[in-house]
Every structure is written in C-alpha cells, then in structure tokens.
PyMOL Python script that loads the backbone (N, CA, C, O; Angstrom):
from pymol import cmd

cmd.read_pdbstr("""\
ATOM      1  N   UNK A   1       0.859  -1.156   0.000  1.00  0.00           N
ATOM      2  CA  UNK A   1       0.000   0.000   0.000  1.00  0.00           C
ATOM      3  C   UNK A   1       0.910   1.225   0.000  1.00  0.00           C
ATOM      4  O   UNK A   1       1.838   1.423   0.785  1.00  0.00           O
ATOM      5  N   UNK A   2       0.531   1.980  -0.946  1.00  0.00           N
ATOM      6  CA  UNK A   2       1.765   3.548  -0.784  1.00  0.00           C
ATOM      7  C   UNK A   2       0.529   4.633  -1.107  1.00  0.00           C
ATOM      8  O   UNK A   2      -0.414   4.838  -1.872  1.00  0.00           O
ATOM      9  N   UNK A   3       1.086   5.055  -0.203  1.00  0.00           N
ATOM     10  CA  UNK A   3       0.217   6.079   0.215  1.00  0.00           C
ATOM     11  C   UNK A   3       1.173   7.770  -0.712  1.00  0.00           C
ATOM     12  O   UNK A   3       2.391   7.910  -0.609  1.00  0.00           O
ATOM     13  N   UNK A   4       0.261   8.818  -1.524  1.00  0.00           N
ATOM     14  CA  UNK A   4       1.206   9.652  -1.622  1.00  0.00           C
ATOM     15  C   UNK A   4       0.680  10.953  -1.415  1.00  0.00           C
ATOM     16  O   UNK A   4      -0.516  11.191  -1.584  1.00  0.00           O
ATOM     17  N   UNK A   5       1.403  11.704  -1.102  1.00  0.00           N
ATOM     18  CA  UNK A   5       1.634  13.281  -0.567  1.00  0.00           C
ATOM     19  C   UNK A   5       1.720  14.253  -1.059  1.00  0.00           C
ATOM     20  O   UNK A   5       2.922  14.518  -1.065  1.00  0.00           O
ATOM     21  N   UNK A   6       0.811  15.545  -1.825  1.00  0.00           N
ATOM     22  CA  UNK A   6       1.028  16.246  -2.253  1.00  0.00           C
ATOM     23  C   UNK A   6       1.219  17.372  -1.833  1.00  0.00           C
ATOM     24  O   UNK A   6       0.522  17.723  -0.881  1.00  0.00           O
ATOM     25  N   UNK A   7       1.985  18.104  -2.256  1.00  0.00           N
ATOM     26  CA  UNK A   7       2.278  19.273  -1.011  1.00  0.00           C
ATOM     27  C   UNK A   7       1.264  20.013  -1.224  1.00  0.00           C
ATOM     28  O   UNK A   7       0.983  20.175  -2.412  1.00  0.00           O
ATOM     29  N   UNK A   8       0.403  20.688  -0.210  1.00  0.00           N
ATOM     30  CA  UNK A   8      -0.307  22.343  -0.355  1.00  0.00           C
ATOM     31  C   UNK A   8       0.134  23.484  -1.086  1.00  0.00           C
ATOM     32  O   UNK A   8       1.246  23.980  -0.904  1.00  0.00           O
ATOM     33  N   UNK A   9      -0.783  23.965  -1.993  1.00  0.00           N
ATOM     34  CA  UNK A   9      -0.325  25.564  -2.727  1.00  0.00           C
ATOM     35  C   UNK A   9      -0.061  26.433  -1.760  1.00  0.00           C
ATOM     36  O   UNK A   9      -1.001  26.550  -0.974  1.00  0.00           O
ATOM     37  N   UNK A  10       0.925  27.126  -1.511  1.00  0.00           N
ATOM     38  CA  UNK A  10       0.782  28.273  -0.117  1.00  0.00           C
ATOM     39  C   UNK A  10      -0.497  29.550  -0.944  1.00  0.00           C
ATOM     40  O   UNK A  10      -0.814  29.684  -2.126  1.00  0.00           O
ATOM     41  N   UNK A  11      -0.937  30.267   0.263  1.00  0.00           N
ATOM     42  CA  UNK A  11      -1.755  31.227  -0.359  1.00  0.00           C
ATOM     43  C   UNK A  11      -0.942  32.432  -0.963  1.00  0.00           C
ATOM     44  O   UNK A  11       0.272  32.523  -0.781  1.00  0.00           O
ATOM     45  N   UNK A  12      -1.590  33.263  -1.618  1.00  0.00           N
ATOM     46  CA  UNK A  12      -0.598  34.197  -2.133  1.00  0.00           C
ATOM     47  C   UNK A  12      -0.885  35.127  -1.049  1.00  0.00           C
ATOM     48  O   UNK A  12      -1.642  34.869  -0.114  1.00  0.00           O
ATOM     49  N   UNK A  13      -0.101  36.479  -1.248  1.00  0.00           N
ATOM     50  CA  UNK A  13      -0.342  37.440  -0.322  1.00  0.00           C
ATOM     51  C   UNK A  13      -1.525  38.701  -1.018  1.00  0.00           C
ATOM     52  O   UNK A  13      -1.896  39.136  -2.108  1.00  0.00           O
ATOM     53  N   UNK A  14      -1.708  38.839   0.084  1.00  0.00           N
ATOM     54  CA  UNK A  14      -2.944  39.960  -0.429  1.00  0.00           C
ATOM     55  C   UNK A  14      -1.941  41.265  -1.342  1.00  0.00           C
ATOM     56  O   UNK A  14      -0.733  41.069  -1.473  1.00  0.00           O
ATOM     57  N   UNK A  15      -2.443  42.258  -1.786  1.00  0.00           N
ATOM     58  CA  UNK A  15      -1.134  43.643  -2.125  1.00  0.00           C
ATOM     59  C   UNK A  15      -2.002  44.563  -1.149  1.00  0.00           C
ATOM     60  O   UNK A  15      -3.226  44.635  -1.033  1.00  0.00           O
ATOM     61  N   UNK A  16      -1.431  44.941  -0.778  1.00  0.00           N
ATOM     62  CA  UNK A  16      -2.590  46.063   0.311  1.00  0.00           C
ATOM     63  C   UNK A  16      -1.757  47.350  -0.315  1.00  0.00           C
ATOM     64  O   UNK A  16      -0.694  47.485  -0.921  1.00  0.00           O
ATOM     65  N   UNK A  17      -2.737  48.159   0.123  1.00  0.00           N
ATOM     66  CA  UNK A  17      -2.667  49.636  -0.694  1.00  0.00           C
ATOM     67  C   UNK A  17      -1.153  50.598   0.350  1.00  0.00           C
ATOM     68  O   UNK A  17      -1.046  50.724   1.570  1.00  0.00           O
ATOM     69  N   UNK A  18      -0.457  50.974  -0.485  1.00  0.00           N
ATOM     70  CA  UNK A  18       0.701  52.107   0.280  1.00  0.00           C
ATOM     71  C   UNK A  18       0.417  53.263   0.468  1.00  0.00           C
ATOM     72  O   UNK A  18       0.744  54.154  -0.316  1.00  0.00           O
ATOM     73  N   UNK A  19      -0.296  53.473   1.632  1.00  0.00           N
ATOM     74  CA  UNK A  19      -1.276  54.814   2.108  1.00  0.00           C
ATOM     75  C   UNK A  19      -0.155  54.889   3.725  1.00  0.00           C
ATOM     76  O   UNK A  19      -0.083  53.986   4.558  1.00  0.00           O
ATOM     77  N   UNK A  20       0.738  56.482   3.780  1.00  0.00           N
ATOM     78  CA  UNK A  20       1.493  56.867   4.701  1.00  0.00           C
ATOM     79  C   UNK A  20       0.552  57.218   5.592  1.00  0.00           C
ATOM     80  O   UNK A  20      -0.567  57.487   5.156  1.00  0.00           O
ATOM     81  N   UNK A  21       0.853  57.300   7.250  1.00  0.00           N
ATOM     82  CA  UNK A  21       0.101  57.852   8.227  1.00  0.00           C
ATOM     83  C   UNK A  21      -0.030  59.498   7.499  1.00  0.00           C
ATOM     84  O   UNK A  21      -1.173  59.922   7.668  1.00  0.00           O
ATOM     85  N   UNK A  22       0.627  60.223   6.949  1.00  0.00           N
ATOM     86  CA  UNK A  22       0.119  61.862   6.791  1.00  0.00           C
ATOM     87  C   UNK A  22      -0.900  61.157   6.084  1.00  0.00           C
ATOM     88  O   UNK A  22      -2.102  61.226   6.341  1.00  0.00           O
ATOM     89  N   UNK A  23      -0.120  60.153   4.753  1.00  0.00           N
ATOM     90  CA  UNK A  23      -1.998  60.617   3.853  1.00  0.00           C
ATOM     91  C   UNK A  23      -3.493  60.411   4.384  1.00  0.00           C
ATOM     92  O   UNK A  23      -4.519  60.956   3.978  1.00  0.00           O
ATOM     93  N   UNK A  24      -3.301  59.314   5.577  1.00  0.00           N
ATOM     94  CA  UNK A  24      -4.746  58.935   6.023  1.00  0.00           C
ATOM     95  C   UNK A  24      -5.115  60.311   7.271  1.00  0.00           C
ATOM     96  O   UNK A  24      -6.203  60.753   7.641  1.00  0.00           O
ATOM     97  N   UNK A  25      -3.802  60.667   7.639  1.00  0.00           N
ATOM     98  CA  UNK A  25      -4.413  62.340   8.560  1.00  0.00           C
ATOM     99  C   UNK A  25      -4.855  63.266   7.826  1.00  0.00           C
ATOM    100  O   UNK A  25      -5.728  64.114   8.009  1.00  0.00           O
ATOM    101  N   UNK A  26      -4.189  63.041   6.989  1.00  0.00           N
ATOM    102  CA  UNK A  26      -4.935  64.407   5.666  1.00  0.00           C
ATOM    103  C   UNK A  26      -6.240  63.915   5.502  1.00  0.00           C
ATOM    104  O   UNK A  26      -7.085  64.352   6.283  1.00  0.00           O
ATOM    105  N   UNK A  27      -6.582  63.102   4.655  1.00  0.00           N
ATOM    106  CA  UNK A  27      -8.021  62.209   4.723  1.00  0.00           C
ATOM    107  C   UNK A  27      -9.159  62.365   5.830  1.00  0.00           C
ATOM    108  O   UNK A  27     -10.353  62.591   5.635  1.00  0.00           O
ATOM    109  N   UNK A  28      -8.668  62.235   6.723  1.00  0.00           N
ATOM    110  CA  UNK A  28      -8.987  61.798   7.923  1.00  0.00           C
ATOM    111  C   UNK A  28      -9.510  63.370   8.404  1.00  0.00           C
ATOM    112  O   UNK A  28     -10.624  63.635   8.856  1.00  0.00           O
ATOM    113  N   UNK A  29      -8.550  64.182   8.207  1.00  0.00           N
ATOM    114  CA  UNK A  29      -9.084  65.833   8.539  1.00  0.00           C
ATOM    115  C   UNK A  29     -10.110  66.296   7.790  1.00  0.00           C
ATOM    116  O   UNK A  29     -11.178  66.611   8.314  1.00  0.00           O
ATOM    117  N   UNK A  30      -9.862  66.396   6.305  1.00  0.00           N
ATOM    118  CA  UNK A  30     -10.794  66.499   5.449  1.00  0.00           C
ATOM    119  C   UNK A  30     -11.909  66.113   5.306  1.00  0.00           C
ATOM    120  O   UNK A  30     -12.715  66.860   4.753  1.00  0.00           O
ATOM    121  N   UNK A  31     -12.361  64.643   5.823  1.00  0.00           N
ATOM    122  CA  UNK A  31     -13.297  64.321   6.224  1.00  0.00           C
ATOM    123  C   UNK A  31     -14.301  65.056   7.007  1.00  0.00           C
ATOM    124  O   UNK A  31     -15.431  65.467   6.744  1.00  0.00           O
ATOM    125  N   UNK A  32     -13.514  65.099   8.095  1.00  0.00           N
ATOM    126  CA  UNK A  32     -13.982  65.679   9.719  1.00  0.00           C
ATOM    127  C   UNK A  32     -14.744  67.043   9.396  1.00  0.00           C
ATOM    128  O   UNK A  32     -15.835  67.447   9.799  1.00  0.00           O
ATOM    129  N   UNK A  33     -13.741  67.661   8.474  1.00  0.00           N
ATOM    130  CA  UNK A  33     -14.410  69.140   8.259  1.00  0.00           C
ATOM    131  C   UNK A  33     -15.259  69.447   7.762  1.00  0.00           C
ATOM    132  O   UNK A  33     -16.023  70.330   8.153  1.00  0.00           O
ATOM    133  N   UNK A  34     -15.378  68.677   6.566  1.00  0.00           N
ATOM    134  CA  UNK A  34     -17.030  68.710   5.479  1.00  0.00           C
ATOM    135  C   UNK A  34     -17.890  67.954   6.432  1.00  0.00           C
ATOM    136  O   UNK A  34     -18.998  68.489   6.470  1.00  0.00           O
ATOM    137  N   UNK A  35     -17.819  67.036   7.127  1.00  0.00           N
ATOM    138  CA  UNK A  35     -18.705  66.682   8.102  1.00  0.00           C
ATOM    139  C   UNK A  35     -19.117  67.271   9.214  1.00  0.00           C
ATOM    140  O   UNK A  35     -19.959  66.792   9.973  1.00  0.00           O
ATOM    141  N   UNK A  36     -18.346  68.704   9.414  1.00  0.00           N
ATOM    142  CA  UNK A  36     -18.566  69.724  10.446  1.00  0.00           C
ATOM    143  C   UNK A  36     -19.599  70.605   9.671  1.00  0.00           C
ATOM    144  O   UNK A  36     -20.715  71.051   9.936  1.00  0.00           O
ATOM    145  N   UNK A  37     -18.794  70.663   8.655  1.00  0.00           N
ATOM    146  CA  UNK A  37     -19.713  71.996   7.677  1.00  0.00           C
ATOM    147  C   UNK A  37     -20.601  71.580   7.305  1.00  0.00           C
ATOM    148  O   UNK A  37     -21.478  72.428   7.142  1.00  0.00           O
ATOM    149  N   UNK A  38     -20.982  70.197   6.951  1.00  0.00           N
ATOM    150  CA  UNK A  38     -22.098  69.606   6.378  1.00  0.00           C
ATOM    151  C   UNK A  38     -23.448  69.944   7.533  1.00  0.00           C
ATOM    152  O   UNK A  38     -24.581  70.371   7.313  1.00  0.00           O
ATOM    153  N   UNK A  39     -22.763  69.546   8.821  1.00  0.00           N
ATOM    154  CA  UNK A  39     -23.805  69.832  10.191  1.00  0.00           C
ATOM    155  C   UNK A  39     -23.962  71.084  10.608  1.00  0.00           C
ATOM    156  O   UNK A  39     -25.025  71.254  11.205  1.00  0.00           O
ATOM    157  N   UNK A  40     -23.365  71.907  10.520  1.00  0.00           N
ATOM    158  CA  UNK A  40     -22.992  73.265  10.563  1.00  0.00           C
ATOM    159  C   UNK A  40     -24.494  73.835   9.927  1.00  0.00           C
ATOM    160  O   UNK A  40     -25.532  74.331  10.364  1.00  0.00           O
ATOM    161  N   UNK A  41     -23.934  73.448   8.661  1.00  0.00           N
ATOM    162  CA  UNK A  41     -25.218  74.019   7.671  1.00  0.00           C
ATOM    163  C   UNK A  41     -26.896  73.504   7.790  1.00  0.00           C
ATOM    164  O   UNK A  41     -27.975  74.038   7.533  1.00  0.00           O
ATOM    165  N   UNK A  42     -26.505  72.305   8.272  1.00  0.00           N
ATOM    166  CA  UNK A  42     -28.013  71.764   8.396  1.00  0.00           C
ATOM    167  C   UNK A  42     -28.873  72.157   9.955  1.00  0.00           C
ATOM    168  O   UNK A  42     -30.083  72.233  10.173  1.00  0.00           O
ATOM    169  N   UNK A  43     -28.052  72.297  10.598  1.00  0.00           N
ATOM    170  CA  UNK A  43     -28.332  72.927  11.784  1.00  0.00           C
ATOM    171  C   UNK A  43     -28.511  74.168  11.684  1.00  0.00           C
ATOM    172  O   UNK A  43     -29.651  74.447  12.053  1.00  0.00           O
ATOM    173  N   UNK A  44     -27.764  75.304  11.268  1.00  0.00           N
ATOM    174  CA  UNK A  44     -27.854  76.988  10.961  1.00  0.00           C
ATOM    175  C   UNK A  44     -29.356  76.885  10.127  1.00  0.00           C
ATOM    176  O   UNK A  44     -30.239  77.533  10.689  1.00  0.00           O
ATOM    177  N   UNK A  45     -29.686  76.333   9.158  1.00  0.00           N
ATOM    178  CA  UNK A  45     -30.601  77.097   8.570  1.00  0.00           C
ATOM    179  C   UNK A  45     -32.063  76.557   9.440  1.00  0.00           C
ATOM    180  O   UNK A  45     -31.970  75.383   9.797  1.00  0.00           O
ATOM    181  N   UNK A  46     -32.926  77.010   9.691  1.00  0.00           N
ATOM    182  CA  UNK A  46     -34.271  77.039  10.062  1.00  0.00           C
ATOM    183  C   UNK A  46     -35.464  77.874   9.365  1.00  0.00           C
ATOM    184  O   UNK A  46     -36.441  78.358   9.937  1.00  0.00           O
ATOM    185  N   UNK A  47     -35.164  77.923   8.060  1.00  0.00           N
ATOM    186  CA  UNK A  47     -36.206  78.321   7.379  1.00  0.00           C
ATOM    187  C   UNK A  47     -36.567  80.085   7.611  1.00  0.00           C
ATOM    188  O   UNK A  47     -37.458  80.599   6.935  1.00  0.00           O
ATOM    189  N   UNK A  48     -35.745  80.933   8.664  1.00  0.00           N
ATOM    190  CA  UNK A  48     -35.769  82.216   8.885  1.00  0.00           C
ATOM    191  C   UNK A  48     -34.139  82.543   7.621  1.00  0.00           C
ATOM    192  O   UNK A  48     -34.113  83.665   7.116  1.00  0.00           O
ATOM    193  N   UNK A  49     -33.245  81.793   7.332  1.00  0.00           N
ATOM    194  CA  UNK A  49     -32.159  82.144   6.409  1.00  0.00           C
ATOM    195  C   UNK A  49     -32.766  81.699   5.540  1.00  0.00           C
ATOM    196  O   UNK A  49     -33.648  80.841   5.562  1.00  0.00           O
ATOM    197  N   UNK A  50     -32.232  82.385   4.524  1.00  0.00           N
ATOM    198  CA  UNK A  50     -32.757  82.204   3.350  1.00  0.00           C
ATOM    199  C   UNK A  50     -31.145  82.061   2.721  1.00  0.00           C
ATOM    200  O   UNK A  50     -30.253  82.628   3.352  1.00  0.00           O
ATOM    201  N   UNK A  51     -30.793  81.292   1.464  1.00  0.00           N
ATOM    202  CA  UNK A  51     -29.568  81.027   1.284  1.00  0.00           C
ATOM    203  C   UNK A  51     -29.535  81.965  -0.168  1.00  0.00           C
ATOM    204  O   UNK A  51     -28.701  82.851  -0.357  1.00  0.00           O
ATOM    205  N   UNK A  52     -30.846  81.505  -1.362  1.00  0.00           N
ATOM    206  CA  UNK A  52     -31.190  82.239  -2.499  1.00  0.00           C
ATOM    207  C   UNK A  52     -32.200  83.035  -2.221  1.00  0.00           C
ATOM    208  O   UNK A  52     -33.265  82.600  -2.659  1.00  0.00           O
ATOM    209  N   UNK A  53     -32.260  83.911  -1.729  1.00  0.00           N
ATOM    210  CA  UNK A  53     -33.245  84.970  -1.542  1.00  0.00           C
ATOM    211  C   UNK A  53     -34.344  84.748  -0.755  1.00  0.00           C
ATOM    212  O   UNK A  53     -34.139  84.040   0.230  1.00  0.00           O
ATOM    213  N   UNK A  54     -35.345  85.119  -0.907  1.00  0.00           N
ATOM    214  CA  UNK A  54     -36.759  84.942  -0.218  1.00  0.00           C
ATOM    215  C   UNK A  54     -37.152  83.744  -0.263  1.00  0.00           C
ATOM    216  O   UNK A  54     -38.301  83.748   0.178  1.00  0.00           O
ATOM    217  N   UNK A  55     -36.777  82.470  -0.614  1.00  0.00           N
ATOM    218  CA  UNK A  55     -37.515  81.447   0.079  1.00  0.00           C
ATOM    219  C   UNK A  55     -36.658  80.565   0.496  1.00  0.00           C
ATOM    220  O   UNK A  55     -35.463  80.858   0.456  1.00  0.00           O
ATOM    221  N   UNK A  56     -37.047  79.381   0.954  1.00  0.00           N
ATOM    222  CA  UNK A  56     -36.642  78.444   1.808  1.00  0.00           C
ATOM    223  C   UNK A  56     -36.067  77.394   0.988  1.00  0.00           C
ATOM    224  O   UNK A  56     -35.993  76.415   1.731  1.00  0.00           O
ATOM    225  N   UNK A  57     -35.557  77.046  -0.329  1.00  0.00           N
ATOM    226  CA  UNK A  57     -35.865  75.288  -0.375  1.00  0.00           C
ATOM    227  C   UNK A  57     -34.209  74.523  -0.120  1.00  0.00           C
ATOM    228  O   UNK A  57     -33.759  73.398  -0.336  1.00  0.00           O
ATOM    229  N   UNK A  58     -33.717  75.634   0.374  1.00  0.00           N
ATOM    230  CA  UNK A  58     -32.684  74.773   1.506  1.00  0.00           C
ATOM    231  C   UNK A  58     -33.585  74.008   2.549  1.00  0.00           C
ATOM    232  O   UNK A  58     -34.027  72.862   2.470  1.00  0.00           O
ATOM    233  N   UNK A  59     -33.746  74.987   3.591  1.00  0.00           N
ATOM    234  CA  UNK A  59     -34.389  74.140   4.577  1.00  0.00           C
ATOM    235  C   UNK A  59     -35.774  73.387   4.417  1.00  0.00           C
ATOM    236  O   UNK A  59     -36.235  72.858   5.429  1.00  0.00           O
ATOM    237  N   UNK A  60     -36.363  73.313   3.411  1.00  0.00           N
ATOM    238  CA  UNK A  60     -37.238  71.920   3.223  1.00  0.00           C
ATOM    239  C   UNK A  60     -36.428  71.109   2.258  1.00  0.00           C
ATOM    240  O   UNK A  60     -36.682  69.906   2.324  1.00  0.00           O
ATOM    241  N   UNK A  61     -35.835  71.332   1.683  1.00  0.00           N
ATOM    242  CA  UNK A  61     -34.715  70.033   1.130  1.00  0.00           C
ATOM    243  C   UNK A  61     -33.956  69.323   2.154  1.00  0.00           C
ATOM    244  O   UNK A  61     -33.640  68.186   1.805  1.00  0.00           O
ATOM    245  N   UNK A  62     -33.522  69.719   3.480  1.00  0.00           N
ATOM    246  CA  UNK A  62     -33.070  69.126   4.190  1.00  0.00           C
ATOM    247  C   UNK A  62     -33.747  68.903   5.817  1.00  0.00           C
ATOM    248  O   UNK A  62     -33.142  68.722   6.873  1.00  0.00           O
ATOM    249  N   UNK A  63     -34.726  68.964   5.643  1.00  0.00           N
ATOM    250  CA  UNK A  63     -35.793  69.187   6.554  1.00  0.00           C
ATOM    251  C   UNK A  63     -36.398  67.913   6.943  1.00  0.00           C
ATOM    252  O   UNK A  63     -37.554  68.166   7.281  1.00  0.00           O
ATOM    253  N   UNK A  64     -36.177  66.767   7.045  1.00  0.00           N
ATOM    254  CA  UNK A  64     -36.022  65.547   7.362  1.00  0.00           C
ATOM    255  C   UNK A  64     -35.275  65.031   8.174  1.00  0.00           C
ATOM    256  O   UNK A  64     -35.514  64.134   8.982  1.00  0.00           O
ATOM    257  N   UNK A  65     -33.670  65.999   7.833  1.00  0.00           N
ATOM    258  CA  UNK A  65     -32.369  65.325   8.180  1.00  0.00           C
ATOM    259  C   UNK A  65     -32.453  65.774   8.920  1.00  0.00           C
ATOM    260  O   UNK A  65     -32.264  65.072   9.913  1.00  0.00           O
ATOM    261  N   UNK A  66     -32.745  67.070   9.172  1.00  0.00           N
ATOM    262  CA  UNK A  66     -33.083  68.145  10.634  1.00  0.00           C
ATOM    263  C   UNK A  66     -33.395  67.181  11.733  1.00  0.00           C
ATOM    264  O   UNK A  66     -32.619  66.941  12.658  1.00  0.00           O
ATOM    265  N   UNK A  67     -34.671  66.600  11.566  1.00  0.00           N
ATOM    266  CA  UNK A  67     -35.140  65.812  12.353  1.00  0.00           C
ATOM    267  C   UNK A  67     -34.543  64.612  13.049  1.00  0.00           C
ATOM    268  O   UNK A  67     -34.446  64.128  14.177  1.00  0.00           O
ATOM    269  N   UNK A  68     -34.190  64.377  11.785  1.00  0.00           N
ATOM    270  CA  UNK A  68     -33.730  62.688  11.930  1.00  0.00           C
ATOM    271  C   UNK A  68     -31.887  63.256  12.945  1.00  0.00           C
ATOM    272  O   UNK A  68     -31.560  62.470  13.835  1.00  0.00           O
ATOM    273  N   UNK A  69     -30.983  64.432  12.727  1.00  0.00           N
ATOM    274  CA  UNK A  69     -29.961  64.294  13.754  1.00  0.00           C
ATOM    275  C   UNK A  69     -30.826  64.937  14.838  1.00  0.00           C
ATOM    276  O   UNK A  69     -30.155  64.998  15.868  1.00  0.00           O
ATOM    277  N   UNK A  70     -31.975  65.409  15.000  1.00  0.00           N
ATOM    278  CA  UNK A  70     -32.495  66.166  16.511  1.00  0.00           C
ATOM    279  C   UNK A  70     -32.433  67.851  16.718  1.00  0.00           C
ATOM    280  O   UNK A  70     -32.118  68.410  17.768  1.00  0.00           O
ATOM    281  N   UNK A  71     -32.811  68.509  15.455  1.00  0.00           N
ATOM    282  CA  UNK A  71     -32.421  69.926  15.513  1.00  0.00           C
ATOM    283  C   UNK A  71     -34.296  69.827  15.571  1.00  0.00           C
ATOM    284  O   UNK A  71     -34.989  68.960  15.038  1.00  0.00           O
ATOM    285  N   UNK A  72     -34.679  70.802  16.249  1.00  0.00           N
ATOM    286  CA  UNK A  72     -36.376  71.466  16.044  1.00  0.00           C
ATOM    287  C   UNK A  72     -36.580  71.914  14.987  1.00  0.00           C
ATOM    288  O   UNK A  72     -35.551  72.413  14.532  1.00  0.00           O
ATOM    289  N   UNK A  73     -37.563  72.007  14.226  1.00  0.00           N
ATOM    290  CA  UNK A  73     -38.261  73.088  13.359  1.00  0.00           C
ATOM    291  C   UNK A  73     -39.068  73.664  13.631  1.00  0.00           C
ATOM    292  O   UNK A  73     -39.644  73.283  14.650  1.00  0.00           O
ATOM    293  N   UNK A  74     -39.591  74.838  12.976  1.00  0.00           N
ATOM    294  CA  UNK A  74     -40.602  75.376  13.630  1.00  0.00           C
ATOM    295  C   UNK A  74     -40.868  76.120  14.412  1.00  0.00           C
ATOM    296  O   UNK A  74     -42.046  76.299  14.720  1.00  0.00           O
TER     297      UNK A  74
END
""", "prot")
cmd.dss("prot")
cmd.show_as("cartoon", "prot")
cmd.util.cbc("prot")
cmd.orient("prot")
C-alpha cells in the first residue's frame, strides 16, 4: 500500500494599498471638516435664512435630516 503526498499551494499574499500615516491624517481631517460643515449648515438654517433669496428650499430640502440628527423646526 503507498500512500502519496502532495504538497499544499501556499496562499498568495494579499497587495494592500501604500497609504502613509500623513496621507490617512490628511483624509482623515478632510473628512472631519465637510462633516462639520455639512452639520454646521443643516443645523444653521431654520427656514428664517434664506440662502437664495426669499424662500426656503434649503431648509425643506433638508428638513427631514433636521429631524432625523435632533435639531427642532418650527
């Protein structure tokens, strides 16, 4: 009886991406800030700013989201 042995394929290696700690702080800031300004803005307006003149359709275009992070209307 002979028994035989084939060796295992090793796995290959993944390539993972060459991203330096600055580039993901840069990233990482940039992020943070449009996500400040993004809340910034959705919070500031309440339908008394007007962004294009006399009416509102900032704040009923985003007048959901108002709600949904916890700002009042009204």
């Amino acid at each position: 009886m002979s028994v035989s042995i084939q060796a295992a394929e090793q796995p290959r290696a993944l390539a993972l991406p060459t991203a330096s700690a600055a580039d993901a702080a840069l990233w990482l800031t940039a992020t943070v800030l449009l996500a400040a300004l993004a809340y910034y803005f959705l919070g500031y307006d309440q339908g008394a700013v007007s962004v294009f003149g006399s009416d509102t359709h900032v704040h009923e275009f985003v007048h959901d989201a108002r709600h949904f992070l916890g700002f009042p209307c009204h």
